[in-house]
C-alpha positions as CSV (number, residue, x, y, z in Angstrom):
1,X,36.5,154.3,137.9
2,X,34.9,151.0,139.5
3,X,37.1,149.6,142.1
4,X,37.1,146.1,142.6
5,X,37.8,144.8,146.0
6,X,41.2,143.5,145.8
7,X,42.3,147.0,145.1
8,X,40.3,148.4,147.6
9,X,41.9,146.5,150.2
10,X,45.2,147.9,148.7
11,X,44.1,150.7,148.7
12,X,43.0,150.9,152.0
13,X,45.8,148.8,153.6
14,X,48.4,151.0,151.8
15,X,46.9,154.2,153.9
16,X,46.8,152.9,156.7
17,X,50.0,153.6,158.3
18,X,51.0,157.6,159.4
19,X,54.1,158.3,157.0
20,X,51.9,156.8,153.5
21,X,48.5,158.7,155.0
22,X,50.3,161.9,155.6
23,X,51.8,161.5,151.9
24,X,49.0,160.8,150.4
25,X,47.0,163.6,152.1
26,X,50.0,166.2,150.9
27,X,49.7,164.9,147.3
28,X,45.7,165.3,147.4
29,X,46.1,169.0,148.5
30,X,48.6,169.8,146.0
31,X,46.3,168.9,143.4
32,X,47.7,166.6,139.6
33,X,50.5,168.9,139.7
34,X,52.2,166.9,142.4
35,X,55.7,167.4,144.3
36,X,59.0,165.8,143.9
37,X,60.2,163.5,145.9
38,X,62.5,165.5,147.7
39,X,59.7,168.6,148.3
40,X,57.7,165.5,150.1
41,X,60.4,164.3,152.1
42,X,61.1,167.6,153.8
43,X,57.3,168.0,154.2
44,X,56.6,164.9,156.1
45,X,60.2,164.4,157.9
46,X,61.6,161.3,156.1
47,X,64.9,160.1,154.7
48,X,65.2,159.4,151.1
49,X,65.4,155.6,151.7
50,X,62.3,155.3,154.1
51,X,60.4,157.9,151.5
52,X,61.2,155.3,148.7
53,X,59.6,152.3,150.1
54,X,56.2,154.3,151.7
55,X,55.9,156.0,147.5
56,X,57.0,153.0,146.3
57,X,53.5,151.3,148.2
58,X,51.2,154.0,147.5
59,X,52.0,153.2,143.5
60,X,51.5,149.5,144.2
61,X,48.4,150.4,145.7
62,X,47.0,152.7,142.5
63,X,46.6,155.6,144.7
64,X,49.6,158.0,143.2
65,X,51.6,158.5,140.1
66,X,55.4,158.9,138.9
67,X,56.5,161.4,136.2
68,X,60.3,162.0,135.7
69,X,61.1,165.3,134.3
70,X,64.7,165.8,133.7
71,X,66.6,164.5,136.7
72,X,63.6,164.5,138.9
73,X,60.7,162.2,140.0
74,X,57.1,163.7,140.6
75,X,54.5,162.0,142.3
76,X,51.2,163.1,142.2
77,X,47.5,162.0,143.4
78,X,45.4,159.4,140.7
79,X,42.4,161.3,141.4
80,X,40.2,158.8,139.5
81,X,41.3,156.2,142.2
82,X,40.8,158.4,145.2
83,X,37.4,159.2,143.7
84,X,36.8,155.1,142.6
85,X,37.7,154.5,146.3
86,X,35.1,157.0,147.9
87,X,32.7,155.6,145.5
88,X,32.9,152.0,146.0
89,X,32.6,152.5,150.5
90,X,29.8,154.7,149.4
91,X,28.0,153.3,146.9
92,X,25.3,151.2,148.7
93,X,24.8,153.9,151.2
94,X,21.4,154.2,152.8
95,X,20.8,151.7,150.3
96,X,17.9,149.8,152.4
97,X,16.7,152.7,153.7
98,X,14.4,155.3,153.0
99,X,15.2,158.4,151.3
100,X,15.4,160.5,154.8
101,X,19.3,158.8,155.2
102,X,20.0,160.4,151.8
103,X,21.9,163.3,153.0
104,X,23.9,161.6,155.3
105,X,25.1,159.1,152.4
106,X,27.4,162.1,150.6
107,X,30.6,162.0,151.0
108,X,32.2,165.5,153.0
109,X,35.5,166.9,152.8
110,X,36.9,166.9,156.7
111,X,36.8,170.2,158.3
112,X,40.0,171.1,158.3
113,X,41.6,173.8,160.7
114,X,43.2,176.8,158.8
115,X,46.8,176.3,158.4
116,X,49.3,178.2,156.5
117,X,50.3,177.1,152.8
118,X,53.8,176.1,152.1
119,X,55.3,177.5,148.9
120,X,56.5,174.3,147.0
């Protein structure tokens, strides 16, 4: 997916606040399978109307999805615009540069520290 940069600037403005970034981040590590609403509100500490409004931008944005099934919603990552986003900050990398900066151009999951997985 090529991102253009009026939804970059979504994209990026919509994770920049703590509540949407920690959502987001949740939904990536649960992988397309994604969580109901009220699985992610327990998990980050917010009530149903404030949850609403941060899900409700991070869809605006193009950075998660809705499913219903039966009486409840799903959200889940769009991985194809998590990876369109990397891609388009990256793309001209080391670009005028020689090939030494090559390495340093690829993108790196963050180390993170071991923590325990929550059963959803």
């Amino acid at each position: 997916m090529t991102m253009k940069a009026p939804l970059v600037i979504a994209a990026l403005g919509a994770l920049a606040h703590e509540h949407r970034l920690a959502i987001y981040r949740l939904l990536i590590e649960r992988g397309p399978e994604g969580l109901s609403a009220g699985t992610i509100g327990e998990r980050v500490g917010l009530l149903p109307s404030s949850l609403t409004f941060h899900l409700q931008n991070l869809q605006r944005a193009g950075l998660i999805a809705q499913r219903r099934i039966s009486r409840q919603l799903i959200y889940s990552a769009d991985f194809g615009a998590m990876n369109g986003l990397i891609g388009y900050l990256t793309e001209n990398c080391c670009g005028q540069s020689d090939s030494q900066c090559t390495a340093a151009c690829k993108p790196v999951a963050a180390k993170v520290r071991n923590k325990p997985r929550r059963a959803a």
